[in-house]
C-alpha positions in Angstrom: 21.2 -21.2 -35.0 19.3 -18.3 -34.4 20.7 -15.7 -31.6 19.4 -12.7 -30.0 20.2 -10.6 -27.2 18.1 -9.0 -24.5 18.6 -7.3 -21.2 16.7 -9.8 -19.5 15.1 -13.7 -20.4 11.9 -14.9 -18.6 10.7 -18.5 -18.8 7.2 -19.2 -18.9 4.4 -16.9 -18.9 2.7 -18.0 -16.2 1.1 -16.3 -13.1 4.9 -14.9 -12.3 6.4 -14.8 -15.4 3.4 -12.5 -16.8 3.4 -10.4 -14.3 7.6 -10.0 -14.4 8.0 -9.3 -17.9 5.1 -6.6 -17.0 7.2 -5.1 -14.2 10.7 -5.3 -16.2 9.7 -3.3 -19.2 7.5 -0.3 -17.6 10.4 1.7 -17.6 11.2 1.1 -20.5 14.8 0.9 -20.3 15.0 -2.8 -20.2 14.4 -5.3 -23.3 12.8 -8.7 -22.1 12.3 -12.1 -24.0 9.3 -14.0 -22.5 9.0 -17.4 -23.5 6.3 -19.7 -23.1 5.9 -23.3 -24.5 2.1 -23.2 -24.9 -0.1 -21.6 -26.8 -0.8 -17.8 -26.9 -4.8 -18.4 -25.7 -7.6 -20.9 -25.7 -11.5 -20.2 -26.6 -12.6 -21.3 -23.1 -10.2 -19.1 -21.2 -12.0 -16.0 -21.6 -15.0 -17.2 -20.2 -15.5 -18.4 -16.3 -17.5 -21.2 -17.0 -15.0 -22.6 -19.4 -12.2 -24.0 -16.8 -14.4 -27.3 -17.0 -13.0 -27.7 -20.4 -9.3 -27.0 -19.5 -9.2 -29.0 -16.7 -8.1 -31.8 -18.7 -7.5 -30.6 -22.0 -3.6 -31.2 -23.3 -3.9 -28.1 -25.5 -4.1 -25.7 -22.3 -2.9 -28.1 -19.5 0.3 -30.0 -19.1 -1.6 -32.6 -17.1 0.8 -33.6 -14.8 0.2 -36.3 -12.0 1.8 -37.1 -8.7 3.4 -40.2 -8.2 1.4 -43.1 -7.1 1.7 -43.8 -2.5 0.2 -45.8 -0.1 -1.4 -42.7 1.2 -3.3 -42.2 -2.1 -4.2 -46.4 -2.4 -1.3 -46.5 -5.3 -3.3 -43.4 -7.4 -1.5 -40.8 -9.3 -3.0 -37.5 -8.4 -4.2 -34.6 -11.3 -2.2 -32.0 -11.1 -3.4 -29.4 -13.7 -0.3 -27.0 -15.2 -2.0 -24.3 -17.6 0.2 -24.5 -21.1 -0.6 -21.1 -22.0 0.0 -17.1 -21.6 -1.0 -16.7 -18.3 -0.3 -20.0 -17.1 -2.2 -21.4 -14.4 -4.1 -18.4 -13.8 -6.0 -18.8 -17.2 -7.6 -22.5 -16.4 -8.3 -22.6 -12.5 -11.4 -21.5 -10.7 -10.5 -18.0 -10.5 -10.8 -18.1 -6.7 -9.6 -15.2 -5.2 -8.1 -16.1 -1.6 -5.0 -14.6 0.1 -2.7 -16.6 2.2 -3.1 -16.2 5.7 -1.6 -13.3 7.6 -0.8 -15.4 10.8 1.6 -17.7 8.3 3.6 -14.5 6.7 4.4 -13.2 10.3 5.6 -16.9 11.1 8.1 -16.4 8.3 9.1 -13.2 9.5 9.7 -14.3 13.2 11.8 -17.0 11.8 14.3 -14.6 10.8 12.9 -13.7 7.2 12.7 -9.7 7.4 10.2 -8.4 4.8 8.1 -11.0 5.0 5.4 -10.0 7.8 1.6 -9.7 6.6 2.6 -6.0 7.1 5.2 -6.2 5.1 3.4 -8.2 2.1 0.2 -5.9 2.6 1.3 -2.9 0.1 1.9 -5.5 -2.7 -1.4 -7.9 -2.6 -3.4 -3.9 -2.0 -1.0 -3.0 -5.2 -1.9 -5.7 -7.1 -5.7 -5.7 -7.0 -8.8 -3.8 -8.5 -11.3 -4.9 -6.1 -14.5 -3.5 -7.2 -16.3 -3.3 -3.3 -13.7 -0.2 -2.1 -10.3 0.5 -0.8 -9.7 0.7 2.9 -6.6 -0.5 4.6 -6.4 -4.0 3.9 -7.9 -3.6 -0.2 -6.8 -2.2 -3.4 -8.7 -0.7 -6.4 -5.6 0.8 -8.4 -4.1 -2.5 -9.4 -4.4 -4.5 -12.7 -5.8 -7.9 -11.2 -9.8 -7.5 -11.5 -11.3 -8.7 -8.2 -15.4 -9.0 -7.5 -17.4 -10.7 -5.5 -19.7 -13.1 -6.8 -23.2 -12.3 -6.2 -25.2 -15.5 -7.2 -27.5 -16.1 -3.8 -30.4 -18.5 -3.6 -31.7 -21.2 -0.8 -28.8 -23.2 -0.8 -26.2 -20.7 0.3 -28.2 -19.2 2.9 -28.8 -22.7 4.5 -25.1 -23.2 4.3 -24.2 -19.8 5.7 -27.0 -20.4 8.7 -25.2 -23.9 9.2 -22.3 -22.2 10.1 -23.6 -19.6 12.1 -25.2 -22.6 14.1 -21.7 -24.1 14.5 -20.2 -21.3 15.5 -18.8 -19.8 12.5 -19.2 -16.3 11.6 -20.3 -14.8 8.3 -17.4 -12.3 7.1 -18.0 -10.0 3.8 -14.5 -10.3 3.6 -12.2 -13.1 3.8 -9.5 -11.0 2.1 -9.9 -7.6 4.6 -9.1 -7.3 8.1 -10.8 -10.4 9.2 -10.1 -14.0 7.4 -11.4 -16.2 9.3 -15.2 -17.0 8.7 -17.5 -18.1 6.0 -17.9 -16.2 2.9 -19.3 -15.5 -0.4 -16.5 -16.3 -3.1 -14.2 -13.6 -4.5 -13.2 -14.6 -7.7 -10.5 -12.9 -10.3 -13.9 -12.1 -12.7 -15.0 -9.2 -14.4 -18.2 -8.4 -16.2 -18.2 -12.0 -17.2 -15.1 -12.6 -18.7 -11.5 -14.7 -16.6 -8.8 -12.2 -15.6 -5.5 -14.0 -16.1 -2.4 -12.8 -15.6 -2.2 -12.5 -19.4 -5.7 -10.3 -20.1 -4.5 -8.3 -16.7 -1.1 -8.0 -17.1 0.4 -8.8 -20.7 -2.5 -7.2 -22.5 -1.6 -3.9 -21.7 2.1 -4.5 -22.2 1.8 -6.0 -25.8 2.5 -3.0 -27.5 5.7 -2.0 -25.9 8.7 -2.3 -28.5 10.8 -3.6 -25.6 8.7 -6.7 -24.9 9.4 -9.5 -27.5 6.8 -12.7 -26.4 7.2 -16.1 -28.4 5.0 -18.9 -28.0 5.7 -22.8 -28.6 9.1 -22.4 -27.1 10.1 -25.2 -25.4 13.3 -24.2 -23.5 16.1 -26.8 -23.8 18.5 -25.3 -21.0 21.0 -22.7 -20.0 23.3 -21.1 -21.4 26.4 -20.7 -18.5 29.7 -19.4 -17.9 30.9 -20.7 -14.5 28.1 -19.5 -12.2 26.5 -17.2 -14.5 23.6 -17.4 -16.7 24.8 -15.8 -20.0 21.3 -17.1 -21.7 19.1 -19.6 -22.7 18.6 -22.5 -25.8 15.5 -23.0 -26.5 13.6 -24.6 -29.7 10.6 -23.2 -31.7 8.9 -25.4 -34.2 12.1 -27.4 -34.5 14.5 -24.0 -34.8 16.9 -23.9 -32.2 17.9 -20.5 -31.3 19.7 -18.7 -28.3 
């Protein structure tokens, strides 16, 4: 068996796991293992259009379902997994929409300090590149590439007057001060191709000597001592290694 040791092992390369093997090896000081069982890209990631084809396809999407219930008349429900670097983030509709603030400050009043819209502000501004400016609610210094989609035509402006007529405000801004409303979409796009949190956050950390990614892993458990997590076994193209 195959053994290695790091400073620190993440599982899956997903929207998290991207962005944590990112953050753990800036410094430099740290060496990570990130492990994903997919594949290290697909054709139809890198372009918008494409999450049509990955929506069902078993070489990007674990295509999990729910369970079958009454409430569902005894139907299992698609739930799409991505099965690739970047995870989820690199076969979904790239919509770009922040949770609401009034449910962060619920958390917080709850008794969970840190976790007021206030709080969680700094990191979704520090996160983003939002091409339409920086004021106090947006970001433009961040690696996650945010734009608005422009497309207009007939249809949307009957939809946006429909609202107006019922009462609904138009807001440039769902992700700004304001998020209630109607809205153009903000979508994680730029000049036409998907950012995923592998082109946005693993691209750029590739070439670090203290980031060792390996695809087709399929983790087979932990490796524990007591109550701590010495490690992990995991398999690659029938290899087991540790």
């Amino acid at each position: 068996m195959d053994s290695q040791t790091y400073d620190y092992i993440v599982v899956g390369a997903g929207s998290a796991g991207s962005v944590l093997a990112n953050r753990l090896t800036a410094s430099g000081k740290h060496t990570v293992l990130l492990l994903e069982a997919g594949r290290p890209d697909h054709p139809w990631t890198r372009v918008p259009v494409g999450f049509a084809r990955l929506i069902e396809n078993p070489k990007a999407n674990w295509l999990y379902e729910s369970e079958p219930e009454a409430a569902t008349g005894q139907r299992n429900i698609p739930v799409p997994r991505g099965k690739l670097l970047g995870g989820s983030s690199a076969i979904n509709g790239m919509v770009f929409v922040r949770g609401q603030a009034q449910d962060f400050d619920t958390w917080a009043q709850l008794g969970n300090r840190g976790w007021s819209y206030r709080d969680v502000l700094p990191f979704f501004r520090g996160m983003e590149n939002y091409g339409s400016g920086e004021d106090e609610f947006r970001g433009r210094e961040g690696p996650l590439q945010v734009t608005d989609l422009e497309e207009r035509g007939p249809l949307y402006d009957a939809i946006i007057a429909a609202a107006k007529e019922a009462g609904i405000d138009y807001n440039a801004d769902y992700n700004g001060a304001v998020q209630d409303g109607i809205s153009m979409t903000q979508a994680t796009i730029r000049k036409g191709r998907r950012m995923s949190t592998a082109r946005c956050y693993l691209d750029p950390a590739r070439d670090r000597t203290n980031l060792t990614i390996v695809t087709g892993a399929h983790t087979d458990g932990l490796i524990l001592e007591g109550k701590r997590c010495l490690g992990v076994r995991y398999t690659v193209k029938g290899s087991q290694r540790e």
